[in-house]
The first five atom37 places (N, CA, C, CB, O) and aatype in JSON, in Angstrom:
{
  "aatype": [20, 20, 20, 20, 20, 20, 20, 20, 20, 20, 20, 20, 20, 20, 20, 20, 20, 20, 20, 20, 20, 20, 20, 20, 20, 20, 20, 20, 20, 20, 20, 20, 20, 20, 20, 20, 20, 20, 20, 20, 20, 20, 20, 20, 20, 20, 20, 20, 20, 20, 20, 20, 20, 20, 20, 20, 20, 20, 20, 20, 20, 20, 20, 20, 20, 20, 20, 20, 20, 20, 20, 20, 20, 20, 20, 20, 20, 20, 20, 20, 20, 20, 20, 20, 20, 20],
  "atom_mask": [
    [1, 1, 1, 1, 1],
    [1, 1, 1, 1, 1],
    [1, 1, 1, 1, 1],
    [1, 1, 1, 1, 1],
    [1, 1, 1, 1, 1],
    [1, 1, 1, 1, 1],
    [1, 1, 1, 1, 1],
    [1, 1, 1, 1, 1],
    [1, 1, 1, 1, 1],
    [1, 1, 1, 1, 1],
    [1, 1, 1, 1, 1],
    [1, 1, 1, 1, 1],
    [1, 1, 1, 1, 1],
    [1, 1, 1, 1, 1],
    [1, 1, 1, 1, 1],
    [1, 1, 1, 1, 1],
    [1, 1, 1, 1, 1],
    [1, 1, 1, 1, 1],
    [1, 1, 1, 1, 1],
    [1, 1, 1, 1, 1],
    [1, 1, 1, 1, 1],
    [1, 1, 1, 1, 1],
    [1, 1, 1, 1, 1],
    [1, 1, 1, 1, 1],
    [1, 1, 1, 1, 1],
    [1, 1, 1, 1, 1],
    [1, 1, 1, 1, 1],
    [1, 1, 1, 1, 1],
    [1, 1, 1, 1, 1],
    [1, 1, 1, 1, 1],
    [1, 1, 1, 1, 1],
    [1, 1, 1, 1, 1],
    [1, 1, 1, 1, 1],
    [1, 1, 1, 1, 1],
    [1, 1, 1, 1, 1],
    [1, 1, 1, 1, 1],
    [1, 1, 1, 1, 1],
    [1, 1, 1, 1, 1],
    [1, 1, 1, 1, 1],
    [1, 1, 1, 1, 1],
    [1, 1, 1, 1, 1],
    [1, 1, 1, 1, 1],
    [1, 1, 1, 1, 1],
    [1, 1, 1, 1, 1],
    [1, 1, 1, 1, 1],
    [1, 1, 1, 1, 1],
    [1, 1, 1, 1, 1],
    [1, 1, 1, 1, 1],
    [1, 1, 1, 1, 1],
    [1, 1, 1, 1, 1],
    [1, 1, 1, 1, 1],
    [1, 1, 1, 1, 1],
    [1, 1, 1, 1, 1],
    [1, 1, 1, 1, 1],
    [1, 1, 1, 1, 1],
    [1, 1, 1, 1, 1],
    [1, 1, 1, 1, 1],
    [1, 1, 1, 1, 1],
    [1, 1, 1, 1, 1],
    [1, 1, 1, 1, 1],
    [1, 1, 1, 1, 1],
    [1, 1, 1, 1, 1],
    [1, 1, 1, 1, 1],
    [1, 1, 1, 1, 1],
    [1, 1, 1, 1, 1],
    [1, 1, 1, 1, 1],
    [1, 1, 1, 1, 1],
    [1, 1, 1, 1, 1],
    [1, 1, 1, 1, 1],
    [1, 1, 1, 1, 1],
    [1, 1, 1, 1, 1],
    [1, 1, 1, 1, 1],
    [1, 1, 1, 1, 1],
    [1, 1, 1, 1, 1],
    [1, 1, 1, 1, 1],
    [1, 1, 1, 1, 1],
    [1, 1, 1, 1, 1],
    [1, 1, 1, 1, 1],
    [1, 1, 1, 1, 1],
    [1, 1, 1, 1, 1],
    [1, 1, 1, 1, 1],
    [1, 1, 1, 1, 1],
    [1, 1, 1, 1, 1],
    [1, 1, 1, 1, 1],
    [1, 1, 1, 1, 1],
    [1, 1, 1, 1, 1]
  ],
  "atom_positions": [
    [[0.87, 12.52, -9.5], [0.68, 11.3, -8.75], [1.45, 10.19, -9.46], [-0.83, 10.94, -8.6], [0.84, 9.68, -10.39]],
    [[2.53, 9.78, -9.24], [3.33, 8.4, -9.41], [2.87, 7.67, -9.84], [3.74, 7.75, -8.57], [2.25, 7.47, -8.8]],
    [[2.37, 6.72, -10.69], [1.95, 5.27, -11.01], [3.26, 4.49, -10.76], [1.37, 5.04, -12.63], [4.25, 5.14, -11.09]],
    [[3.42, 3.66, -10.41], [4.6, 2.76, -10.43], [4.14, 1.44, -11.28], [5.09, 2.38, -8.84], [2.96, 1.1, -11.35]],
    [[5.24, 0.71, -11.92], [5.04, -0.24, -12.91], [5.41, -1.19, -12.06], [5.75, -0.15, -14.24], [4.58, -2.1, -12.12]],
    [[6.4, -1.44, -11.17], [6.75, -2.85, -10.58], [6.36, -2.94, -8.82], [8.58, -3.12, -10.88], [6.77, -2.18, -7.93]],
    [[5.52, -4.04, -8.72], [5.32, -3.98, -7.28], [6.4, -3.8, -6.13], [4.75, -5.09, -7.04], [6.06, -3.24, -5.08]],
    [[7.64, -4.24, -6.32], [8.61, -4.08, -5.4], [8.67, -2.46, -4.64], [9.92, -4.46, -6.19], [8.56, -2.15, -3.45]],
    [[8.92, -1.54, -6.0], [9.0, -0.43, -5.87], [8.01, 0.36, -5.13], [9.16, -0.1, -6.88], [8.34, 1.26, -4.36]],
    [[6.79, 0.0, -5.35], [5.51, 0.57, -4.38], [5.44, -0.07, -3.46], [4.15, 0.6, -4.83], [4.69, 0.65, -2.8]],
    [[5.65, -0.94, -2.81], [5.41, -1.16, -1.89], [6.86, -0.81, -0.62], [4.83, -2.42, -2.18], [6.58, -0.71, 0.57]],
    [[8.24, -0.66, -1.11], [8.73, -0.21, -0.46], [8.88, 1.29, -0.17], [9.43, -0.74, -0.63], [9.27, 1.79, 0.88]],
    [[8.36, 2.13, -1.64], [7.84, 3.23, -1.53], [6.64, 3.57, -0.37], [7.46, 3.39, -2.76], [6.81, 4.55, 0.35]],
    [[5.47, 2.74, -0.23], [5.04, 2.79, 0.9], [5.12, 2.72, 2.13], [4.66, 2.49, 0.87], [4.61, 3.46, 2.96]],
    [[5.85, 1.74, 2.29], [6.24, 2.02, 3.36], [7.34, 2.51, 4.5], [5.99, 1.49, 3.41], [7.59, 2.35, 5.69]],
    [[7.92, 3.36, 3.1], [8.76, 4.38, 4.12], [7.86, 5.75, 4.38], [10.38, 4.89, 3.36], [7.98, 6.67, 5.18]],
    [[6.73, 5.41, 3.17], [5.72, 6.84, 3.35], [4.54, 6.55, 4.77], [4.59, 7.09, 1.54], [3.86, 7.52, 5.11]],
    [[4.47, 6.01, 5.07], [3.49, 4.64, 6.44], [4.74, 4.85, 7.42], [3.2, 2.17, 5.82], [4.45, 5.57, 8.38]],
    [[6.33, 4.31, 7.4], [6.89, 4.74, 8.83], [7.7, 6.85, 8.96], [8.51, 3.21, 9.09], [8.1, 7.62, 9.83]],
    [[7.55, 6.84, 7.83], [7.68, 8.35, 8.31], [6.51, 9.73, 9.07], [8.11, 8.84, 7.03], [6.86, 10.78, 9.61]],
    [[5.05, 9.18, 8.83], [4.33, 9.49, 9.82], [3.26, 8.86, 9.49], [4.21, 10.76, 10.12], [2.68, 8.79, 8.41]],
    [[2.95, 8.25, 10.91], [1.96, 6.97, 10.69], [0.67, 7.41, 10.53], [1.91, 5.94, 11.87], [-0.12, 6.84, 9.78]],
    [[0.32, 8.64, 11.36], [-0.97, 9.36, 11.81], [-1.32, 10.07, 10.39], [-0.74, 10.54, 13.22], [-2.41, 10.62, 10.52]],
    [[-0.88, 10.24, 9.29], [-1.32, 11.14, 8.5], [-1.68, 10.34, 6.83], [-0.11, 12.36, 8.56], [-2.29, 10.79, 5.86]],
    [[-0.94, 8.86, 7.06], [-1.07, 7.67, 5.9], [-2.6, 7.44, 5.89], [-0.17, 6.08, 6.28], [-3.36, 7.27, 6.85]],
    [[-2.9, 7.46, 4.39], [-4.25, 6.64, 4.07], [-3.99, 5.81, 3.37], [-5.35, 7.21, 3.48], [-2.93, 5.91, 2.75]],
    [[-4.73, 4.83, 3.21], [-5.12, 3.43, 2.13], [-6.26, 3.24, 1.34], [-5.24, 2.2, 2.85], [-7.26, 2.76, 1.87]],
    [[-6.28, 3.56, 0.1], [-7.7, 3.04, -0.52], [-7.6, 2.06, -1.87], [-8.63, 4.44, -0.98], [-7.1, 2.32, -2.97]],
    [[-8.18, 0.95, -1.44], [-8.52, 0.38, -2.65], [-9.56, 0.29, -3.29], [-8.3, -0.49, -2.66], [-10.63, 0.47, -2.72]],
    [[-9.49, -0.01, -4.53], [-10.47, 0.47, -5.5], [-10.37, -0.71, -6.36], [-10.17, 1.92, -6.23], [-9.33, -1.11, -6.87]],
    [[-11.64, -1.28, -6.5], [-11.63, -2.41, -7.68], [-12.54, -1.8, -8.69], [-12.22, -4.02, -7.2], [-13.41, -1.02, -8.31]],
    [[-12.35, -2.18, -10.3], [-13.3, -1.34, -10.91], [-13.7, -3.14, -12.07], [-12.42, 0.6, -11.83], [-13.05, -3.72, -12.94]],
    [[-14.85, -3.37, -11.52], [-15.19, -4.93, -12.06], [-14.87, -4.94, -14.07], [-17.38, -5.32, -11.57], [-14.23, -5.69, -14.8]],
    [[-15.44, -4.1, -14.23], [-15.62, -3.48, -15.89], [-14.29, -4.09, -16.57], [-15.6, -1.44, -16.04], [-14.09, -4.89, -17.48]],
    [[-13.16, -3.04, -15.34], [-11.77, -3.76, -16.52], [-10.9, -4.75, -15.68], [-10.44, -2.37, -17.21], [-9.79, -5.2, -15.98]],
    [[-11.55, -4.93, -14.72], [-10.88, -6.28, -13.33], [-9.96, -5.6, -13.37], [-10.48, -8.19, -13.51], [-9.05, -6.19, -13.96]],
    [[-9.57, -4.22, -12.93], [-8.43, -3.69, -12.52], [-8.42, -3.69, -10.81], [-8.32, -2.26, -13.21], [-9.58, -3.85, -10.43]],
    [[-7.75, -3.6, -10.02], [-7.12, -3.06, -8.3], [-6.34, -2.46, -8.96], [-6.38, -4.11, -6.94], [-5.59, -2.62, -9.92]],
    [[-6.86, -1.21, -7.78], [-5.96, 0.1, -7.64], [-5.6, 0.6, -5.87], [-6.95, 1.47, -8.51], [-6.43, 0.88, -5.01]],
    [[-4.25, 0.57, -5.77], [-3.99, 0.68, -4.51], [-3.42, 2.44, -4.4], [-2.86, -0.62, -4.08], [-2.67, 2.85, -5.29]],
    [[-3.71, 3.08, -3.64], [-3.33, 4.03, -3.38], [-2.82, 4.55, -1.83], [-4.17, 4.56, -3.89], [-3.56, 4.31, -0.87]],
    [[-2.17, 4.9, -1.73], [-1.71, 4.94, -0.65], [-0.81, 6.29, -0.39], [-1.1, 3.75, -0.53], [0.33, 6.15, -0.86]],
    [[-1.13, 8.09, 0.52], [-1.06, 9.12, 0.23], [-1.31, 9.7, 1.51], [-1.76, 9.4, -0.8], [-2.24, 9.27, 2.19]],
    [[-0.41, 10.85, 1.99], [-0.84, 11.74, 3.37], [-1.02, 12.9, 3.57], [-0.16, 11.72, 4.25], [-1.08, 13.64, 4.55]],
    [[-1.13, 13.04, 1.99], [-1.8, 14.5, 1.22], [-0.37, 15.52, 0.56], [-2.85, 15.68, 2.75], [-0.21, 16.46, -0.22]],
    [[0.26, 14.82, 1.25], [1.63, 15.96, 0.34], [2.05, 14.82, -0.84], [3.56, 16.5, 1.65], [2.58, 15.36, -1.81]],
    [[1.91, 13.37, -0.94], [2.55, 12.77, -1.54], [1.52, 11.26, -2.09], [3.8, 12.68, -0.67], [0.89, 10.64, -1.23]],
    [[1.5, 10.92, -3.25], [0.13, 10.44, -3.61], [0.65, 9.25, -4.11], [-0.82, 11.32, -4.66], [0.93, 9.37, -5.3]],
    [[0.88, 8.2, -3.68], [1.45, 6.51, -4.47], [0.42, 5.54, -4.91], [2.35, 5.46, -3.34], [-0.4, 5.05, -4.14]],
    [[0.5, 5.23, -6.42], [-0.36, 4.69, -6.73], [-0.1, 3.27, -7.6], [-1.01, 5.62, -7.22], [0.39, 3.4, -8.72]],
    [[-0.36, 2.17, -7.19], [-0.27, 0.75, -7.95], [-1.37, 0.17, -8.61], [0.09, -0.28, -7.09], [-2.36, -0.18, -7.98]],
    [[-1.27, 0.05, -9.73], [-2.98, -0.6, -10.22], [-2.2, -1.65, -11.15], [-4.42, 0.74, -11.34], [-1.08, -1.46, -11.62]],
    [[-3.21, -3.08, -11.37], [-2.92, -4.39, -12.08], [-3.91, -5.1, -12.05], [-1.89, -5.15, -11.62], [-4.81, -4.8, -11.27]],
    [[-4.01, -6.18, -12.84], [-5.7, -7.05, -13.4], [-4.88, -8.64, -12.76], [-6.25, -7.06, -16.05], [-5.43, -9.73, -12.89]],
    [[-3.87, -8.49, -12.25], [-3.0, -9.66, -12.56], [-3.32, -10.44, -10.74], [-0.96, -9.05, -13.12], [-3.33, -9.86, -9.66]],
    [[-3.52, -11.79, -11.05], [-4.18, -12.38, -9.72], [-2.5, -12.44, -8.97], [-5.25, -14.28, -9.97], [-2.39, -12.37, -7.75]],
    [[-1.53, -12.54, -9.66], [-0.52, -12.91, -8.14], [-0.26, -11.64, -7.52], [1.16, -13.67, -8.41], [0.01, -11.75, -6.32]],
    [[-0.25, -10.35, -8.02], [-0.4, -9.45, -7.65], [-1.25, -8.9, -6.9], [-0.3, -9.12, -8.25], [-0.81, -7.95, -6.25]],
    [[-2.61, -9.22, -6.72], [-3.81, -9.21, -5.86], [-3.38, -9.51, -5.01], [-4.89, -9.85, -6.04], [-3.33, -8.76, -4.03]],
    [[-2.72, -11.13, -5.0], [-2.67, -11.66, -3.68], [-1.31, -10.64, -2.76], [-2.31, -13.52, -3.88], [-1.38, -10.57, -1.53]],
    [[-0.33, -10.04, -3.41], [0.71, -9.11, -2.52], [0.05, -8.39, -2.1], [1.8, -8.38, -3.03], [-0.09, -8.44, -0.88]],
    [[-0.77, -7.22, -2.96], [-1.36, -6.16, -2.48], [-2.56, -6.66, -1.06], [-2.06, -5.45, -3.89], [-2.68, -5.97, -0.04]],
    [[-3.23, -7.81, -1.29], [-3.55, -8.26, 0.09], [-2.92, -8.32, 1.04], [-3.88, -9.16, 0.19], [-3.47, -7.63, 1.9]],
    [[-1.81, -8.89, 1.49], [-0.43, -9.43, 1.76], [-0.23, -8.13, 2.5], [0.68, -9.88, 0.41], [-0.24, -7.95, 3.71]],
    [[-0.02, -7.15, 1.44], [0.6, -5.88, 2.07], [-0.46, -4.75, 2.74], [1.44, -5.15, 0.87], [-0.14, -3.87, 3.54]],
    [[-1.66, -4.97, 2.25], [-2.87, -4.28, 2.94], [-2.87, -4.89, 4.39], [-4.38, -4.57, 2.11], [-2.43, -4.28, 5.36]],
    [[-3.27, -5.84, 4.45], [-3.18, -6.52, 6.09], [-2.07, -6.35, 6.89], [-3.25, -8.02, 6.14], [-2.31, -6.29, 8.09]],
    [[-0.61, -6.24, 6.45], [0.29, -6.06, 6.87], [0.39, -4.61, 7.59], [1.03, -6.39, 5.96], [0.8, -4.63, 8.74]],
    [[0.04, -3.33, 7.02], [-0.68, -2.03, 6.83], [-1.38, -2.36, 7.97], [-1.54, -1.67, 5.43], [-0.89, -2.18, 9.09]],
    [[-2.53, -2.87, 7.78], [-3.41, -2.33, 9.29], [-2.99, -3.16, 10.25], [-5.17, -2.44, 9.34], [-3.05, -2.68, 11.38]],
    [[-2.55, -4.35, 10.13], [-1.88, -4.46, 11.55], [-0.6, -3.51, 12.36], [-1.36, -5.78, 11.47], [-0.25, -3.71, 13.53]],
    [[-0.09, -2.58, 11.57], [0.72, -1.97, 12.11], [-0.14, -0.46, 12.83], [1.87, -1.84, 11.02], [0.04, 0.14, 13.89]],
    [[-1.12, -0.24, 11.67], [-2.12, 1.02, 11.91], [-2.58, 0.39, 13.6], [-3.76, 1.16, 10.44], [-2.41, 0.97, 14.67]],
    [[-3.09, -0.74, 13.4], [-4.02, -0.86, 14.89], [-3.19, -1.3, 16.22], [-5.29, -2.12, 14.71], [-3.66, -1.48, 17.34]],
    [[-1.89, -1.43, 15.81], [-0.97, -2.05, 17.01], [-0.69, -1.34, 17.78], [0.17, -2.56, 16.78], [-0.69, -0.18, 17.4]],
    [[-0.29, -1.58, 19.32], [0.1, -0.24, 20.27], [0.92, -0.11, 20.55], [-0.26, 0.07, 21.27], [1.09, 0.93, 21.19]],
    [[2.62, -1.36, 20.25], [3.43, -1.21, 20.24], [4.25, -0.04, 19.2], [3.53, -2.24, 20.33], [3.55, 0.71, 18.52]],
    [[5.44, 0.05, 19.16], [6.27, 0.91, 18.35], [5.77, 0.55, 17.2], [7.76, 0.8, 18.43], [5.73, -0.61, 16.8]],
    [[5.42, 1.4, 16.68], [5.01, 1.48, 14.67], [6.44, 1.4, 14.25], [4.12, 3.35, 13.8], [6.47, 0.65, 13.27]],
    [[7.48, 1.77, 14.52], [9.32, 1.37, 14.03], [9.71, 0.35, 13.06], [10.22, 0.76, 15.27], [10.4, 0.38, 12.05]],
    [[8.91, -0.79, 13.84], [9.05, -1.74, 13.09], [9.11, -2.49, 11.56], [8.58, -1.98, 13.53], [8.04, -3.0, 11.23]],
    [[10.15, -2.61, 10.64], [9.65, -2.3, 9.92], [8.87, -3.61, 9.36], [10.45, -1.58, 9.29], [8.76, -4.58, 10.1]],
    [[8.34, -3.61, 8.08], [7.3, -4.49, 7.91], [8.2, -5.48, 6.93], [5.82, -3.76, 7.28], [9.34, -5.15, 6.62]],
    [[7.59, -6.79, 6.42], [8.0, -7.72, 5.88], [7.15, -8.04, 4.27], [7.92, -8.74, 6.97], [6.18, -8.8, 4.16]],
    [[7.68, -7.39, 3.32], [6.58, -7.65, 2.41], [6.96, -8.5, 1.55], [6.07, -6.6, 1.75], [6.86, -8.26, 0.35]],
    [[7.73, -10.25, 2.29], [7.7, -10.91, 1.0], [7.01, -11.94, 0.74], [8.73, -11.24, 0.66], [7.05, -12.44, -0.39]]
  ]
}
């Protein structure tokens, strides 16, 4: 399973793993209070991407990019589109 060190990289890693098949992407985040870590994971069982950081501007992307995520999950237009994560 990947850890990635720089947010850029996971998140465009994600989401070519989110437009190559939409139906099979999961999302889980995980806060663990103890070491104020977020852990984003994001995986469609063949392929497992994982971002974790304690760091608040980083919270706020991984929000950013979580919402971004389910608005494409719940939309009924073309999922194609690609997303904007800046």
């Amino acid at each position: 399973m990947p850890q990635f060190q720089t947010w850029e990289e996971f998140s465009r890693a994600a989401e070519k793993l989110y437009l190559a098949d939409p139906m099979k992407v999961r999302v889980v985040l995980k806060y663990r209070h103890v070491d104020g870590n977020l852990c984003i994971k994001v995986t469609d069982d063949l392929v497992c991407l994982m971002y974790r950081t304690d760091q608040a501007q980083d919270v706020k992307k991984i929000e950013k990019f979580h919402s971004q995520l389910m608005r494409l999950m719940v939309a009924k237009e073309s999922r194609s589109v690609t997303m904007e994560t800046e």
